[in-house]
Each structure stands twice: as C-alpha cells, then as structure tokens.
ROKOLMI-763144 format. One line per field, with one value per residue: x, y, z of N, C-alpha, C, O in turn; residue number from 0. Coordinates in steps of 0.2 Angstrom, whole numbers, padded with zeros to 4 digits. Layout:
n_east	(X_...)
n_north	(Y_...)
n_up	(Z_...)
ca_east	(X_...)
ca_north	(Y_...)
ca_up	(Z_...)
c_east	(X_...)
c_north	(Y_...)
c_up	(Z_...)
o_east	(X_...)
o_north	(Y_...)
o_up	(Z_...)
pos	(NUM_...)
END
This chain:
n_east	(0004_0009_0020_0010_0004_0017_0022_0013_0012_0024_0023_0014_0022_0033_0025_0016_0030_0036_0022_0025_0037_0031_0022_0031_0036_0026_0022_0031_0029_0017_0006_0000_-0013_-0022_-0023_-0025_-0016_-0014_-0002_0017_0027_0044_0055_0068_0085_0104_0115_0126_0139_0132_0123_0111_0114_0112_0102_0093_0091_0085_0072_0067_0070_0056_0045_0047_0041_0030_0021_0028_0017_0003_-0001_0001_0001_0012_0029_0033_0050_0061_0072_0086_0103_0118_0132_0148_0142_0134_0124_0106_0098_0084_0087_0095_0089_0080_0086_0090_0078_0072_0080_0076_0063_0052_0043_0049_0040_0032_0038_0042_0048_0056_0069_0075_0073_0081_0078_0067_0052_0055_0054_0042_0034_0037_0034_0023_0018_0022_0013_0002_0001_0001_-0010_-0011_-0018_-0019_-0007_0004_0017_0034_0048_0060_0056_0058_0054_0042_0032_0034_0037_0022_0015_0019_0017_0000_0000_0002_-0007_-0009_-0019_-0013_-0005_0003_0018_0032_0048_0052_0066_0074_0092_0093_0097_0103_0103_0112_0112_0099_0095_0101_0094_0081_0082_0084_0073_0064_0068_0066_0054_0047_0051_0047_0033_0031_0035_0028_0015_0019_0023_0037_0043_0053_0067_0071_0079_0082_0094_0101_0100_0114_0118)
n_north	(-0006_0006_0007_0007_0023_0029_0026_0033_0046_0048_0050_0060_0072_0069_0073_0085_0092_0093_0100_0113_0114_0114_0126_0134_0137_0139_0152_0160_0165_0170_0185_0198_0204_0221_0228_0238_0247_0254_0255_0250_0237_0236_0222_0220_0220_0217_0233_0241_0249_0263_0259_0250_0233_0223_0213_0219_0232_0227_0224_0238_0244_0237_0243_0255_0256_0249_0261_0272_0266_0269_0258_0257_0271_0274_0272_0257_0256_0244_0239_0238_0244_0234_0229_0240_0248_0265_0268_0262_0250_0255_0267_0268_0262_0272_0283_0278_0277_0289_0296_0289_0296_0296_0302_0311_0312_0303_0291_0280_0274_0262_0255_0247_0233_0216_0204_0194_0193_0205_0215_0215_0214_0228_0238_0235_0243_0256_0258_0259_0271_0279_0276_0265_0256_0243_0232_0231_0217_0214_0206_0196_0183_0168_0170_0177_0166_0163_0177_0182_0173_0176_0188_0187_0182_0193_0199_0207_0217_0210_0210_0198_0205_0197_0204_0206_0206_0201_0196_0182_0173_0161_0143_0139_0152_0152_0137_0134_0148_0143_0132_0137_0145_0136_0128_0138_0141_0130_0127_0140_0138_0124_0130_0141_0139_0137_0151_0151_0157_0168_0161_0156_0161_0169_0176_0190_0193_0195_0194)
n_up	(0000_0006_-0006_-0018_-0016_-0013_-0026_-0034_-0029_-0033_-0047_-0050_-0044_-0055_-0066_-0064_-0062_-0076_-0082_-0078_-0085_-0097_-0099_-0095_-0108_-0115_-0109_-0113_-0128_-0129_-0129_-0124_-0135_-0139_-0128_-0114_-0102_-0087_-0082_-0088_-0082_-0077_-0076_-0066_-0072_-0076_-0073_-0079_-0076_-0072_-0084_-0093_-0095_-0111_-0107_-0100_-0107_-0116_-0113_-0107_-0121_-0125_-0115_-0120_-0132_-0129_-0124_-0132_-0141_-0135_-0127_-0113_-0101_-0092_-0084_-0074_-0069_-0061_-0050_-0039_-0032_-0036_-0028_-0030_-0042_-0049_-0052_-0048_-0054_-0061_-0061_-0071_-0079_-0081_-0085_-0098_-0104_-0106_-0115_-0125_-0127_-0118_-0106_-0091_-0082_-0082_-0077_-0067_-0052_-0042_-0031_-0025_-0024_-0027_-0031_-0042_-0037_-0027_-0036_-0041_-0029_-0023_-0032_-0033_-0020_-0025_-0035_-0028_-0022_-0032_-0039_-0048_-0056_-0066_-0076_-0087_-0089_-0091_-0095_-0100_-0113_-0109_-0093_-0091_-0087_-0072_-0069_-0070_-0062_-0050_-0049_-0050_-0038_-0029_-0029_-0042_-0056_-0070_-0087_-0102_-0109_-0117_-0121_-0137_-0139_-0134_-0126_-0127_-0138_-0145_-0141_-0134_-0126_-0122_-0116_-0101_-0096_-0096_-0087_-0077_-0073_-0073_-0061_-0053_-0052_-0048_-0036_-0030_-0032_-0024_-0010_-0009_-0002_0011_0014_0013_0000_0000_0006_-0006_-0017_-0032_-0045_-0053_-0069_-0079_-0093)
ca_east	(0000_0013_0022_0008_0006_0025_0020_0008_0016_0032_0019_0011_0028_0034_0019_0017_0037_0033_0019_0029_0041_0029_0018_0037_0037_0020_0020_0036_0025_0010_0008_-0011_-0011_-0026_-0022_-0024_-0016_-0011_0008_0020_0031_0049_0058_0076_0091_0110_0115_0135_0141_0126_0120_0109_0115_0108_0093_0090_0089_0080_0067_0067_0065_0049_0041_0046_0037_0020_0023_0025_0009_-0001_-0003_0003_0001_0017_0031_0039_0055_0062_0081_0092_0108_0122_0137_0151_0138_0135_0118_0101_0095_0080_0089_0099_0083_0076_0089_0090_0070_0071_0086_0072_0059_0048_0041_0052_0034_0027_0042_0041_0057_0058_0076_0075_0072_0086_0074_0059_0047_0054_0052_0036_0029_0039_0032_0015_0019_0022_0008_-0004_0003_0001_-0016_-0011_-0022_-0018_-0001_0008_0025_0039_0053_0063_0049_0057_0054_0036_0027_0035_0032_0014_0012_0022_0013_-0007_-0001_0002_-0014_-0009_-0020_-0008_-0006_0010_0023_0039_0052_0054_0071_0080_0098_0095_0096_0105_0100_0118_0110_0092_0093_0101_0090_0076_0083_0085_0066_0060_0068_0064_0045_0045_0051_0042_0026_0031_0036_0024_0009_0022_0029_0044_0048_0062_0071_0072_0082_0083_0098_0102_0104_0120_0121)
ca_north	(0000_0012_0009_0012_0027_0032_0027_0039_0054_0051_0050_0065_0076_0071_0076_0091_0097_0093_0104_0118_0116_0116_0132_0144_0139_0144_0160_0165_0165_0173_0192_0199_0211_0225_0229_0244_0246_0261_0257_0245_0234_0233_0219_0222_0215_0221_0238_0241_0255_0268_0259_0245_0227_0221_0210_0225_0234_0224_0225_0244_0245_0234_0244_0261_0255_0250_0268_0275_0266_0273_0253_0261_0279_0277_0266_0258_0251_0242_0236_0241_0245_0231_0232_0244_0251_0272_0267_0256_0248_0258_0273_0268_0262_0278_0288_0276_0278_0299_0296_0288_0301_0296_0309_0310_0313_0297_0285_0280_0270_0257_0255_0242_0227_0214_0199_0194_0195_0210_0219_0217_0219_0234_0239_0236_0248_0262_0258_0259_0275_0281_0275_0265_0250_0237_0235_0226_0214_0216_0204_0190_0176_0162_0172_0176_0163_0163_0183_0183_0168_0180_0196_0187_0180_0198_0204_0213_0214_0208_0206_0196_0204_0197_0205_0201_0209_0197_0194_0175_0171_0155_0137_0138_0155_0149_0132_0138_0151_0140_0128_0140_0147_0129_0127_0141_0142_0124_0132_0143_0135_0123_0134_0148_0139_0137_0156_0152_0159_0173_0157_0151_0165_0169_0179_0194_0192_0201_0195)
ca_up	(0000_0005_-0011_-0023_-0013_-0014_-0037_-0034_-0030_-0039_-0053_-0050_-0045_-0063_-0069_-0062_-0066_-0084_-0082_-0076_-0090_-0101_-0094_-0096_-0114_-0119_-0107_-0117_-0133_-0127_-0131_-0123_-0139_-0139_-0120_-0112_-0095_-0082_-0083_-0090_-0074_-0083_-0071_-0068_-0074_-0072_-0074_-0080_-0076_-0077_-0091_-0096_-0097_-0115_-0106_-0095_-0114_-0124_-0109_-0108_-0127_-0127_-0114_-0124_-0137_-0128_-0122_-0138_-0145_-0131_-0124_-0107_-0100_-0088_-0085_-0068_-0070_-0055_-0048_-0034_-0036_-0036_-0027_-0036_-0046_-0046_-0051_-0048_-0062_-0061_-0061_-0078_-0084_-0081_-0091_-0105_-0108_-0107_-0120_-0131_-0129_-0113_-0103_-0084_-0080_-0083_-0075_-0058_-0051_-0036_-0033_-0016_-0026_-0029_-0035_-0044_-0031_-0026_-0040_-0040_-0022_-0021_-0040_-0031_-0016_-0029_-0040_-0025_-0022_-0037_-0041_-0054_-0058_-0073_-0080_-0092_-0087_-0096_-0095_-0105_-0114_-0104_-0088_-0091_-0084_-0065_-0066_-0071_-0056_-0043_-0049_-0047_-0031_-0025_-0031_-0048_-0063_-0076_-0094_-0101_-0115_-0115_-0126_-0142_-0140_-0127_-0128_-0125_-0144_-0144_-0139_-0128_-0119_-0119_-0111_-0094_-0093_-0098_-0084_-0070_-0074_-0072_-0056_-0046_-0053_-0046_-0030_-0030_-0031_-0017_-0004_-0006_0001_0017_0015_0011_-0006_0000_0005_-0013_-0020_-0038_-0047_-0057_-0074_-0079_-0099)
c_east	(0004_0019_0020_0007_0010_0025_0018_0011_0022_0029_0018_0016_0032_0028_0018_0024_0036_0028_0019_0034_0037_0025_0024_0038_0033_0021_0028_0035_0018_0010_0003_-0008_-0019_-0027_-0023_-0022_-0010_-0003_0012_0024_0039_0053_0065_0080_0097_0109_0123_0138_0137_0122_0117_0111_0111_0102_0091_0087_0085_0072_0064_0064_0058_0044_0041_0041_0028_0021_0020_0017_0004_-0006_-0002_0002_0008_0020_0036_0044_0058_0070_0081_0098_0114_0128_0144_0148_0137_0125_0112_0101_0090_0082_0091_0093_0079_0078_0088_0082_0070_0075_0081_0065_0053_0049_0046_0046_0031_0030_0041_0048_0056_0065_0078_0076_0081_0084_0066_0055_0048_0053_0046_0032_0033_0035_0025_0015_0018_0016_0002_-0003_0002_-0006_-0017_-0014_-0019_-0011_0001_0016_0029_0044_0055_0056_0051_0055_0048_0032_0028_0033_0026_0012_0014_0017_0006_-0006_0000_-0003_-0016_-0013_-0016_-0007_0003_0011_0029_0041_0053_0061_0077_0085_0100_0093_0098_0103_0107_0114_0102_0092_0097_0097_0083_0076_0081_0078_0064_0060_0067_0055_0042_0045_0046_0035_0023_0033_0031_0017_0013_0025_0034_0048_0054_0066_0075_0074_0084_0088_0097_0105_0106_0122_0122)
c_north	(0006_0012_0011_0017_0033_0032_0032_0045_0056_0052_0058_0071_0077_0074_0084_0097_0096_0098_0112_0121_0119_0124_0138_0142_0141_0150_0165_0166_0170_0179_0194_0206_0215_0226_0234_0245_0253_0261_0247_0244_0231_0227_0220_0218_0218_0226_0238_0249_0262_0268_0253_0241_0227_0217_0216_0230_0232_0223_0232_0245_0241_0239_0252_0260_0251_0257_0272_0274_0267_0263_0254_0268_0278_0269_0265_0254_0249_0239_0240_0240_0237_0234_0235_0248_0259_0272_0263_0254_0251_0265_0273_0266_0267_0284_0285_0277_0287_0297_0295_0291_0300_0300_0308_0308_0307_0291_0285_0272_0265_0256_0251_0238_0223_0204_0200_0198_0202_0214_0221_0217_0224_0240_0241_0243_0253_0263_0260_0270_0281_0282_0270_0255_0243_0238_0227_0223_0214_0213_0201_0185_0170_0165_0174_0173_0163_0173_0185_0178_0176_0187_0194_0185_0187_0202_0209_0211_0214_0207_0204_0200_0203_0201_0202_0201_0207_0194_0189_0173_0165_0148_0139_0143_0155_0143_0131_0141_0147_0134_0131_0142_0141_0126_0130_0142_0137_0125_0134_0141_0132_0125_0138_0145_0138_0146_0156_0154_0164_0167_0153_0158_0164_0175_0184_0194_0197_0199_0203)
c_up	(0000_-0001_-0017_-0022_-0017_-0023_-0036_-0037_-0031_-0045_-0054_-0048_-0052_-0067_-0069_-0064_-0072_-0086_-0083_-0083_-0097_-0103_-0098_-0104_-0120_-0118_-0113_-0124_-0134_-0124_-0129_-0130_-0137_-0132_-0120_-0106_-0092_-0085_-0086_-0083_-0077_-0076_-0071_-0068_-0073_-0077_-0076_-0081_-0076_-0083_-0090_-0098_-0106_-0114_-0104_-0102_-0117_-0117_-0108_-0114_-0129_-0122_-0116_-0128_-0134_-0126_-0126_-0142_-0141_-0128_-0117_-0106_-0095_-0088_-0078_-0071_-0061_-0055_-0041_-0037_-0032_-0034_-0033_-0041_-0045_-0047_-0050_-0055_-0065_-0064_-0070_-0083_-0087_-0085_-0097_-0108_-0109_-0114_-0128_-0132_-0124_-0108_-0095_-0081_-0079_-0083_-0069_-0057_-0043_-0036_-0026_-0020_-0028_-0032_-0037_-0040_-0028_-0030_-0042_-0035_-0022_-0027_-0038_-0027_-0022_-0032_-0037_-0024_-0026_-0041_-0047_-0053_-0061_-0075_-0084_-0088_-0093_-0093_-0101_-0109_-0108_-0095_-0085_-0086_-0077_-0065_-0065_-0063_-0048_-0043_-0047_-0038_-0026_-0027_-0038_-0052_-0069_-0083_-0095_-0108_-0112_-0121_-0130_-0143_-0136_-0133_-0127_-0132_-0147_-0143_-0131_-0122_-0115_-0115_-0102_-0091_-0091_-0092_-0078_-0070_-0071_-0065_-0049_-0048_-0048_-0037_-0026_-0028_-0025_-0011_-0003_-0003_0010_0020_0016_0005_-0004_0002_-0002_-0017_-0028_-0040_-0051_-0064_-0079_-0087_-0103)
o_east	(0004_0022_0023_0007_0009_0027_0022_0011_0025_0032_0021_0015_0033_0029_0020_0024_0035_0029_0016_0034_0039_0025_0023_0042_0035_0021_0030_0040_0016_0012_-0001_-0004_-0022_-0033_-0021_-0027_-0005_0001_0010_0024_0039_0055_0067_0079_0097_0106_0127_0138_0138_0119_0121_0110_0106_0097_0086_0081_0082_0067_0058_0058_0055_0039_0037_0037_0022_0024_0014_0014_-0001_-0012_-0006_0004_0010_0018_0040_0043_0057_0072_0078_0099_0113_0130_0144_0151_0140_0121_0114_0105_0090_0079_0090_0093_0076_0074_0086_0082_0067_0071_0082_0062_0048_0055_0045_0046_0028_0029_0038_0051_0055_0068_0083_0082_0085_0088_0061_0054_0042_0050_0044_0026_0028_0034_0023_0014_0012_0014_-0002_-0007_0002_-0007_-0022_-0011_-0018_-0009_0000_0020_0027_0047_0052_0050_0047_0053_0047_0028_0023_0028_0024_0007_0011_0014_0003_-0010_-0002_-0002_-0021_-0013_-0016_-0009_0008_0006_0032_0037_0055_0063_0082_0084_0105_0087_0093_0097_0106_0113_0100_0089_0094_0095_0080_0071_0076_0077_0063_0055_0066_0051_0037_0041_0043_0033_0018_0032_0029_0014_0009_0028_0037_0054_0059_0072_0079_0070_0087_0086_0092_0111_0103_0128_0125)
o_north	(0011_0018_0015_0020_0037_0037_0037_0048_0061_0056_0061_0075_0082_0079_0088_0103_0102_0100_0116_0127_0123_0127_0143_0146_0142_0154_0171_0168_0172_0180_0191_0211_0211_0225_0238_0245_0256_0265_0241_0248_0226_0230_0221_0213_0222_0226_0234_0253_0267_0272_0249_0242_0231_0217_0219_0231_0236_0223_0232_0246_0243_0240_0256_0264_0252_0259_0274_0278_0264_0262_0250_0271_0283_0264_0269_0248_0253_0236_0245_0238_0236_0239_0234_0252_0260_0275_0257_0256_0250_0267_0278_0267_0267_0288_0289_0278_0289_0297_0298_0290_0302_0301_0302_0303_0306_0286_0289_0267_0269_0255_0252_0236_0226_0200_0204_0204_0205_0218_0226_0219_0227_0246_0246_0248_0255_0269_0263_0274_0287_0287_0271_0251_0238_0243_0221_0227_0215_0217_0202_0184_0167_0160_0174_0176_0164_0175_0189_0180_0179_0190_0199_0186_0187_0208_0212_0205_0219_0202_0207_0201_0206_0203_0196_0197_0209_0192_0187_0171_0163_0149_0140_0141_0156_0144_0127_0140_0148_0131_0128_0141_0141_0124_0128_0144_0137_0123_0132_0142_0133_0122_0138_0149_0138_0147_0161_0153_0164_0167_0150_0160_0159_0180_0183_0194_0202_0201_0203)
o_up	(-0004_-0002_-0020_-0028_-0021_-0026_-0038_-0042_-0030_-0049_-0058_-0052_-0054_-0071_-0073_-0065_-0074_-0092_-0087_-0086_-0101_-0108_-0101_-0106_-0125_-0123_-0114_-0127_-0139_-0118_-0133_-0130_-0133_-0130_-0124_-0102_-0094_-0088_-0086_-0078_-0079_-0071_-0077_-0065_-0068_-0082_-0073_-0086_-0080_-0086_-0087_-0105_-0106_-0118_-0107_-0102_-0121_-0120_-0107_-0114_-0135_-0124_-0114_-0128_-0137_-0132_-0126_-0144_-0144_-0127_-0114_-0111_-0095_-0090_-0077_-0074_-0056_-0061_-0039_-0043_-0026_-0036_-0039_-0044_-0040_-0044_-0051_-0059_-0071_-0069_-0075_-0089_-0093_-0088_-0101_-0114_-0114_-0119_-0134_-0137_-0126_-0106_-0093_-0078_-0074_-0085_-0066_-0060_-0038_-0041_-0022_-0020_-0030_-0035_-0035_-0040_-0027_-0028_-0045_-0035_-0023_-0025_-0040_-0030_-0023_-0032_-0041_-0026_-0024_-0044_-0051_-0049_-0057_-0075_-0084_-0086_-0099_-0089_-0107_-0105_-0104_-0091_-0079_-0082_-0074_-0061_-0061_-0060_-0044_-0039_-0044_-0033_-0020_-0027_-0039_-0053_-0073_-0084_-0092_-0111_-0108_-0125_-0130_-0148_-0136_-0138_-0125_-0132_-0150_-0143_-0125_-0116_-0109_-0109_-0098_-0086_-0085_-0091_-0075_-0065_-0065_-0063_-0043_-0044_-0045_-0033_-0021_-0022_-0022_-0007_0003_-0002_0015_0025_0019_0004_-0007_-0001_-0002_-0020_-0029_-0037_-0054_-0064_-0082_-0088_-0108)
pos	(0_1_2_3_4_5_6_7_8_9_10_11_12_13_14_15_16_17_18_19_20_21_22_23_24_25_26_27_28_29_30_31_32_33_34_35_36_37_38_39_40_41_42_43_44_45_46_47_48_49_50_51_52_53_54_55_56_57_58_59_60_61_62_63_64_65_66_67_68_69_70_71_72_73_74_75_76_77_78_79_80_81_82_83_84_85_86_87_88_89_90_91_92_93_94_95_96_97_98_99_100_101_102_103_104_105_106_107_108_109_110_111_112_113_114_115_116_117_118_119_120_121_122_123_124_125_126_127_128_129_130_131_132_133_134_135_136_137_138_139_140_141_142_143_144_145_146_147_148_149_150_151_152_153_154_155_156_157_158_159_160_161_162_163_164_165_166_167_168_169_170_171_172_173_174_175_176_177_178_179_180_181_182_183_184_185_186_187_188_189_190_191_192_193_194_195_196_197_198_199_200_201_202_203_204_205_206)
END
C-alpha cells in the first residue's frame, strides 16, 4: 500500500514538473495584444556601469514602445543597485527611456528590489501610491510565466509581454535560462503555500 502510494506521488511530481516546463514555454510565446493598461512593470536585470545590461535593454526598449503606442500611459521600472555600481538599475533604466523620448513625468522607479518577487511587491507599493491599476509585465519570454504567477499571487491585474528583443538568442543561452526558470517556478510554487519563497532566492541576470 505504502508503495503504490509512494508510485503515486512520484507520478504525480513528474507530472506536475513537466507541467511547469511546459507552462514557461507557452507564457514565453503569449503576447495579450489590444491591451490597455495604467503602466508597463519593466523587471530588472544588471545595470554596468550607469548603463543597461543588454537584457535589462532589450526590456526597456519593449516597454518604450507599448509607451509609444499609447498601450501604457506610464512606465515603472524596477532594480536596486548592485554592489560597485553608481547606479540602480532603475535609475539607468530611467535615463536610458528619457534618451528615447519618454516623458520623466510618466516614469516611476523602485530602486529596493534585488529579485523577482521584489520587483514586484515593491512595484505594487508604488503603484498603490500612485493610483495605478492594470499593468503590463515586461521581462525575457522564458521568464514570463514565474512573473505573471508571482505578480497574481500579490494581487496585480496583469497582462504578459515578453520582449521580443531578449539577448538570449542562442540554444547555448536559452537552455540555462530556460533551466533555471524551471527550477525556481518549481520552487516557487512549493514553498509559497508554506511562505517560504524569499528562502528560494533567484539571481540577477547580468548578460
């Protein structure tokens, strides 16, 4: 008895992580278009020197352009700054969007966060603050599906765009990513009905 059991729920573990794997490589496919939402949510990635990593960029320039085409009225971006740094990520977020013709007016910056999760409970904080309702996420595609999970479990109305503009071009820089996605959504998943997601710490991606 106790072994078909134990079948069971090896069974159903496998199941379930397959599930996972498969889940982050629809949501890295799945664009909500004809959206209209308060503000874009840009997640943060590294910052070098004052300036914008290439993911941290090619995330930027996706929520310039809902921006531009009037799919957002504002836009937060979010990071802390890393040690050595002179700037957040936010911050360098912040100048590289002016640079490309977004109003100062219509940025809003959190500059606490140094993961996921935080990047968007602190995101939320501001938003409430602000009054801003609905938003669009804006990371990598493979990254999609754990932020869209993290952001309704804190209450956010959500819509997904990844970038189409990610510096993970390759199979070599996709399937790490694509690894490490898998393992902390799995995480994820399993801790937080205990509250323990900040024990399961995820990294800054510094391509």
């Amino acid at each position: 008895m106790l072994k078909k059991a134990a079948k069971w729920i090896l069974v159903i573990g496998i199941m379930f992580i397959l599930y996972n794997a498969a889940e982050i490589l629809y949501y890295s496919k799945v664009v909500e278009k004809d959206v209209k939402a308060d503000a874009a949510i840009v997640l943060g990635a590294a910052a070098w020197n004052g300036k914008p990593s290439p993911v941290l960029e090619g995330r930027i320039n996706h929520a310039i352009e809902l921006y531009h085409n009037k799919t957002v009225d504002k836009i937060i971006f979010t990071g802390g700054k890393a040690a050595g740094e002179k700037l957040s990520e936010s911050e360098a977020s912040k100048l590289y969007a002016m640079s490309k013709g977004v109003s100062e007016g219509d940025i809003y910056l959190e500059t606490q966060s140094t993961i996921t999760e935080e990047n968007l409970k602190y995101a939320k904080e501001l938003a409430e603050k602000e009054n801003l309702k609905t938003f669009v996420i804006v990371s990598d595609p493979l990254h999609m599906k754990r932020a869209i999970v993290m952001a309704e479990d804190l209450g956010l109305a959500v819509h997904s765009s990844p970038t189409p503009e990610s510096a993970y071009k390759t199979y070599k820089t996709k399937i790490p990513f694509f690894l490490k996605e898998w393992i902390y959504l799995t995480g994820y998943q399993i801790l937080s009905p205990f509250h323990l997601q900040d024990s399961f710490v995820d990294f800054r991606l510094s391509v």
